[in-house]
GUKENU-403205 format. One record per residue (C-alpha): residue number from 1; chain; x, y, z. Coordinates in pm, whole numbers. Example, Ala and Ser with C-alpha at 12.3 -4.5 7.8 and 13.67 -1.06 7.14 Angstrom:
<sites>
<1 A <1230 -450 780>>
<2 A <1367 -106 714>>
</sites>
This chain:
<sites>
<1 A <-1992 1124 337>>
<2 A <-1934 1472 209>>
<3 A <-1849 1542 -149>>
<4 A <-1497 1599 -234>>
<5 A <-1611 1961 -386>>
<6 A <-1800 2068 -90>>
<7 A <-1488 1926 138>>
<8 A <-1249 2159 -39>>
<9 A <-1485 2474 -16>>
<10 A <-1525 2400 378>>
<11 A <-1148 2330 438>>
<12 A <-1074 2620 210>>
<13 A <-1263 2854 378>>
<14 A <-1097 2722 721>>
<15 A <-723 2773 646>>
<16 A <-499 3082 710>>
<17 A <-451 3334 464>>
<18 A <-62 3314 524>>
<19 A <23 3051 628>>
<20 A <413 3079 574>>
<21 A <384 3317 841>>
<22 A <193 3167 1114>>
<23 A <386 3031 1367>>
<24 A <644 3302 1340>>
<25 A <579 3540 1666>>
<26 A <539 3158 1876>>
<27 A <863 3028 1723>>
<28 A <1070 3325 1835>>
<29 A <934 3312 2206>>
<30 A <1119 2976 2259>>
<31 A <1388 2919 2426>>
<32 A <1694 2925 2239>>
<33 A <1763 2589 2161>>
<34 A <1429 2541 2032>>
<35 A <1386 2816 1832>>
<36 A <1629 2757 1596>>
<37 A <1461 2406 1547>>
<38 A <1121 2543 1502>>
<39 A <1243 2771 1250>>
<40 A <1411 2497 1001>>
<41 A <1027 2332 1022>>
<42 A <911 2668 937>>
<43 A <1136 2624 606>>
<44 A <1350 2893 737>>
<45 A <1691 2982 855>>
<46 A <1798 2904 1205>>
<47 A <1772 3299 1306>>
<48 A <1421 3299 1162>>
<49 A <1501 3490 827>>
<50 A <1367 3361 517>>
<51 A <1540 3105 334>>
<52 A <1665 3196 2>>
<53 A <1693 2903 -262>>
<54 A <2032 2782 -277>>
<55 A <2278 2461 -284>>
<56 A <2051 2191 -247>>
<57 A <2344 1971 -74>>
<58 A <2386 2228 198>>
<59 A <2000 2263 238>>
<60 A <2018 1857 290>>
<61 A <2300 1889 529>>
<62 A <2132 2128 774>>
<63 A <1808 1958 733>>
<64 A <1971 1678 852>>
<65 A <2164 1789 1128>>
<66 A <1814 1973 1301>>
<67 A <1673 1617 1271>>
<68 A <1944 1480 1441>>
<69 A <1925 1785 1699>>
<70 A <1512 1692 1703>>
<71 A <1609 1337 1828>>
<72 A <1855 1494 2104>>
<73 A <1629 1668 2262>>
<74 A <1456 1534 2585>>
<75 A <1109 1429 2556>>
<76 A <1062 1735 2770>>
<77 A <1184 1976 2496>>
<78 A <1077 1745 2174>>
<79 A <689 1786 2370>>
<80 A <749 2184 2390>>
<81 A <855 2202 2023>>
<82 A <599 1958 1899>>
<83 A <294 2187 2115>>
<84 A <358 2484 1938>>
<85 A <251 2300 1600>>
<86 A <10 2055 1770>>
<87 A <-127 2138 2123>>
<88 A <-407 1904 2107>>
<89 A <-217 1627 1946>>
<90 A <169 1668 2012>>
<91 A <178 1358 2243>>
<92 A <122 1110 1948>>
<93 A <298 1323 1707>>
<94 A <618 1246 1986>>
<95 A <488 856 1978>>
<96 A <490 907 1578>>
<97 A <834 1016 1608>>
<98 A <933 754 1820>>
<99 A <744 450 1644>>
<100 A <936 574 1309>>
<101 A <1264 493 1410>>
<102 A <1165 112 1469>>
<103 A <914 103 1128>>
<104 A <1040 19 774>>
<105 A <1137 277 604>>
<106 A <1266 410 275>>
<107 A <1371 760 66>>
<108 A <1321 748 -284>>
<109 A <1116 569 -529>>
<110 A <1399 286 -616>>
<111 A <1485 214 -254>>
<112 A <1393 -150 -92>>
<113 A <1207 -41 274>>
<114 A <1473 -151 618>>
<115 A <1471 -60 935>>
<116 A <1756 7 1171>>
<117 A <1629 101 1484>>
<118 A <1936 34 1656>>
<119 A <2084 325 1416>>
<120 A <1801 599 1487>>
<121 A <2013 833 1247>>
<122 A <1926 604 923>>
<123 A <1565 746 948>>
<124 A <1617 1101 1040>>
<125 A <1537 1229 697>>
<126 A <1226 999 673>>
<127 A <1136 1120 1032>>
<128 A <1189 1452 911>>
<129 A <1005 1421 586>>
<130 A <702 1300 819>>
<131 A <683 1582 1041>>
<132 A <779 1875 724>>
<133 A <439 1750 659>>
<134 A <225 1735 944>>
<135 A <361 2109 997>>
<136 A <220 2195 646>>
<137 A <-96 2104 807>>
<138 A <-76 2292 1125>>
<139 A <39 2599 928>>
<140 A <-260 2576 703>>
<141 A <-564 2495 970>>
<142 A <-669 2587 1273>>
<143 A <-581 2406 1646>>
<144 A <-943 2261 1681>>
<145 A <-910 2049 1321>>
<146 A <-589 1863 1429>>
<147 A <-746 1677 1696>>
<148 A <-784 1313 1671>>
<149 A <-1193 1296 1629>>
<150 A <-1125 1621 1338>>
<151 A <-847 1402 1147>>
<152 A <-1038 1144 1124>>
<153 A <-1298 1304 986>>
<154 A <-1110 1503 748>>
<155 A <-818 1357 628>>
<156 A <-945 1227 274>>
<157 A <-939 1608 222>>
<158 A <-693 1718 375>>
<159 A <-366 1783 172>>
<160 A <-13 1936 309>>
<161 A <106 2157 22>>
</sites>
């Protein structure tokens, strides 16, 4: 097992130098509908413009509404999204999404865990939260370490922001 020190150096020496900008050129060659989507997981604006720190409520709102726009999409579409972040692993980051509307689930510290999965809304922002996350990771590291085998491998080391 590698050392946690050596670990960092590797990984560190593996990610993108900006990272915030990464996916920027492949999110604006989507189709419409799509872009827009792949721009909020980008922590931007719909039109691809950078965010500027604002009213938290209305930052909620939207975030909200693209995961409820996420879970709209066909499988077709949620796949195309998803393989811009993920091409090697954007099939089980779909099944992710799916199995997380049926799981337990909570937001907040103080909250008791339920599931709705007749109700696939209650967990957008959980859903949401999930995949803000694994996008931190494809925006930091290259396409060949998020494969399966590579995860495994890695992810006591690996860290999202």
């Amino acid at each position: 097992m590698l050392k946690p020190e050596i670990a960092a150096k590797q990984l560190e020496e593996k990610q993108f130098k900006e990272p915030d900008r990464r996916f920027l050129p492949e999110a604006a060659d989507l189709p419409a509908h799509l872009k827009a989507l792949a721009f909020v997981l980008l922590d931007r604006n719909p039109d691809g413009s950078e965010r500027k720190s604002g009213d938290w409520q209305a930052l909620q709102k939207w975030r909200l509404e693209a995961a409820a726009a996420i879970d709209d999409l066909s499988a077709t579409d949620r796949l195309t999204l998803l393989r811009m972040f993920f091409p090697n692993v954007a099939e089980h980051v779909e099944a992710g999404w799916q199995l997380l509307k049926r799981a337990p689930y909570q937001t907040g510290s103080s909250r008791k865990s339920f599931r709705s999965p007749a109700l696939a809304k209650s967990s957008h922002a959980q859903r949401l939260s999930w995949l803000d996350d694994l996008v931190e990771l494809a925006k930091r590291y290259p396409a060949d370490l998020l494969t399966a085998p590579a995860l495994a491998a890695w992810a006591p080391y690996l860290q999202a922001r």
